[in-house]
C-alpha positions, -999 to +999 in steps of 0.1 A: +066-550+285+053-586+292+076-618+278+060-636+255+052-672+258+086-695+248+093-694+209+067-666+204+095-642+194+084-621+168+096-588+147+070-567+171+090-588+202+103-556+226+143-557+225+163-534+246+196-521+232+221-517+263+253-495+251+280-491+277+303-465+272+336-448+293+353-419+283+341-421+248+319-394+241+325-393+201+325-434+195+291-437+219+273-408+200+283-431+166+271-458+183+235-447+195+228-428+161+234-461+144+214-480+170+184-451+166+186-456+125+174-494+130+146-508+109+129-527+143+099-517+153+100-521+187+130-511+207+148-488+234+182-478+236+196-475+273+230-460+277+252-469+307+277-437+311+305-445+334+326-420+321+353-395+342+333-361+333+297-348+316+315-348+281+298-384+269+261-378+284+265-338+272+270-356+235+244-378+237+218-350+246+207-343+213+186-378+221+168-359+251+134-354+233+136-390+219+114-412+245+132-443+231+165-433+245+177-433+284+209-420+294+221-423+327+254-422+350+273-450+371+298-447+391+314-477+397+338-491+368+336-521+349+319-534+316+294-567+327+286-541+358+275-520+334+254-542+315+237-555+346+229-523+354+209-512+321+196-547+321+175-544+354+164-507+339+145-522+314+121-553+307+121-561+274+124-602+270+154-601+243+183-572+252+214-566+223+245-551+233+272-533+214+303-514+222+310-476+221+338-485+192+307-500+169+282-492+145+250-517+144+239-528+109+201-511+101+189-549+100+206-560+133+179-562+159+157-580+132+184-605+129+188-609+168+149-614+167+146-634+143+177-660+160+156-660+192+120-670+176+138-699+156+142-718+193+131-713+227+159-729+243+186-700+227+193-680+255+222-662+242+226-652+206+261-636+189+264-617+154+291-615+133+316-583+137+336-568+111+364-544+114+360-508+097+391-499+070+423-497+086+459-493+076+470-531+085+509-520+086+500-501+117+479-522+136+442-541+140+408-540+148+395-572+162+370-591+142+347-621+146+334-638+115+312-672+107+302-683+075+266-699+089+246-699+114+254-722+142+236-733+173+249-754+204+237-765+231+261-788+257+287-773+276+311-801+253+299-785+221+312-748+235+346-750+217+323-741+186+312-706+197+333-678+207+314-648+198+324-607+210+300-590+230+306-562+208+272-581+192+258-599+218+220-608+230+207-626+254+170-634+269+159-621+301+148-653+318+186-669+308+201-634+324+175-636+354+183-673+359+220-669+357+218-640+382+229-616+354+269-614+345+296-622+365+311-583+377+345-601+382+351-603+342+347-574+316+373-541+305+371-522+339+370-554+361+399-575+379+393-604+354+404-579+329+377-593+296+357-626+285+320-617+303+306-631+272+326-665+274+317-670+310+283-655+307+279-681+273+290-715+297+273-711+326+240-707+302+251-740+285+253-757+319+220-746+329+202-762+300+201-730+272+214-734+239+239-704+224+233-693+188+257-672+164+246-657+132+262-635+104+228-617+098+233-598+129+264-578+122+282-549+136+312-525+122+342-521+148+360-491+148+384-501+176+418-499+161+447-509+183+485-501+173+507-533+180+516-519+210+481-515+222+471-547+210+498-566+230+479-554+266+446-558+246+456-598+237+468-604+273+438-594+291+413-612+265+438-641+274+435-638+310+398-632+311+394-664+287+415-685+312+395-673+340+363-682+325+379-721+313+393-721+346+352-715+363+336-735+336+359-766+343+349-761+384+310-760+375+308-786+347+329-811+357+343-839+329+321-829+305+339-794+305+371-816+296+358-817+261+357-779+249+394-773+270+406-795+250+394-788+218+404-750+224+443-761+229+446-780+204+433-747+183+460-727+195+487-753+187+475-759+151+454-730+137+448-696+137+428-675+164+393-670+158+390-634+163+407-617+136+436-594+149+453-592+116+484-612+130+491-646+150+502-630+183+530-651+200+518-682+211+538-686+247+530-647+252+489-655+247+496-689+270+513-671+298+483-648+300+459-677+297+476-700+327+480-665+343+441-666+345+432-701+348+451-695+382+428-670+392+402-688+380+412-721+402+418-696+433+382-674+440+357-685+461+330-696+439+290-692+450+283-732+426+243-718+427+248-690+399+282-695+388+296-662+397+325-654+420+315-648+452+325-604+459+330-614+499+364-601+515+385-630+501+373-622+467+383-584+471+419-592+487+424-617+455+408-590+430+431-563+440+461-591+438+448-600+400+445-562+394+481-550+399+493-586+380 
């Protein structure tokens, strides 16, 4: 696959589809059907398995006479490792990612195509994600809506765009540029979540504009009980502090801006993923300062914007990790 000239995205523009999945053999098997039933013309799916046993890639092998579809094991843990990994398998120009919790909507790689080929300077586009039926007495399923499409491109501006990387994309020369995603952040990884928020700022910073769309959309099964949800909130917390925390070390003052504009959110609105509930705000602050801390504290490599993995790193990841 050759990347087309800037702007030239197309329908018949190559995407890889990279599905990272753990101990989630039934939810990844949803997934990939769903993925398979797309309209596009032109993509692959490529499944990161970093699961304890055989019982995920044994689910999936009903795909093994499908050329479109690679499966293949990792070892090590964590989810932006993952996608960094199916990433530099493949070379398609655009590549979409979803969760092992989600079903992709039949028109959602169009969508993502179509979001790209409206500018060249998008390097990062998110889609809209909505939560499957659930009993709301018992729990939620996070959810991530917008009512427009939306594009920004400052680091001040980044206040604007959240975005799940439940439905994510990004272009290959942003995740080439930017070294690919910071391993530090994702489920699985020390930083605990927020991959997408960091991986979303340092592409700002370096000059690419991030999009978000409702056209692209995807259906999240991922149901949390309150008590669930209470580890779940504190780790997207402390992953989102982390990320503030790296973005206000690389961009300076004009990182002051989106800060800013995200705590006075918290004080006066409601959160803007849906989790059926206002968690506690001093609870969801705790976790944030909890991160920010780390953030401050690990060695930082200022050329791609990701945490250096030396010996310093590892002594602080392991510290973060039994936090």
């Amino acid at each position: 696959m050759v990347d087309p000239a800037p702007g030239a995205t197309t329908e018949a523009t190559p995407i890889a589809v990279v599905l990272a999945t753990r101990n989630c053999a039934v939810g990844a098997d949803l997934a990939a059907r769903s993925v398979m039933a797309s309209r596009y013309p032109a993509f692959r799916l490529f499944v990161v398995d970093q699961s304890a046993d055989d019982s995920t890639t044994n689910a999936l092998q009903h795909f093994a006479d499908d050329r479109r579809v690679t499966v293949e094991r990792m070892q090590a843990r964590g989810l932006a490792a993952a996608r960094n990994f199916g990433v530099a398998r493949t070379d398609a120009p655009i590549i979409a990612f979803t969760d092992d919790d989600c079903e992709v909507e039949p028109d959602w790689m169009r969508a993502i195509a179509t979001a790209f080929a409206s500018d060249e300077r998008i390097g990062i586009v998110f889609g809209a994600v909505r939560a499957a039926s659930y009993d709301r007495g018992a729990g939620f399923i996070p959810a991530y809506a917008m009512n427009r499409a939306l594009t920004v491109r400052s680091i001040s501006r980044k206040a604007r765009i959240e975005g799940l990387g439940a439905c994510m994309a990004v272009r290959r020369s942003a995740w080439q540029l930017l070294n690919g995603f910071d391993e530090l952040f994702g489920a699985g990884a020390p930083l605990r979540s927020g991959e997408e928020s960091d991986f979303t700022m340092r592409a700002l910073l370096r000059g690419f504009s991030a999009h978000e769309t409702p056209a692209a959309a995807v259906t999240h099964h991922g149901f949390r009980t309150w008590g669930e949800g209470i580890i779940l909130i504190d780790g997207y917390m402390f992953g989102l502090g982390a990320a503030n925390a790296k973005m206000l070390r690389l961009g300076g003052l004009p990182a002051l801006k989106p800060v800013a504009e995200l705590a006075w959110r918290w004080l006066t609105g409601e959160p803007v993923v849906d989790l059926n509930h206002r968690p506690p705000r001093l609870r969801r602050l705790a976790a944030f300062l909890r991160g920010t801390w780390w953030g401050f504290r690990m060695p930082l490599d200022t050329a791609t914007g990701r945490f250096k993995s030396g010996h310093e790193s590892i002594a602080l990841m392991n510290e973060a990790a039994a936090r």
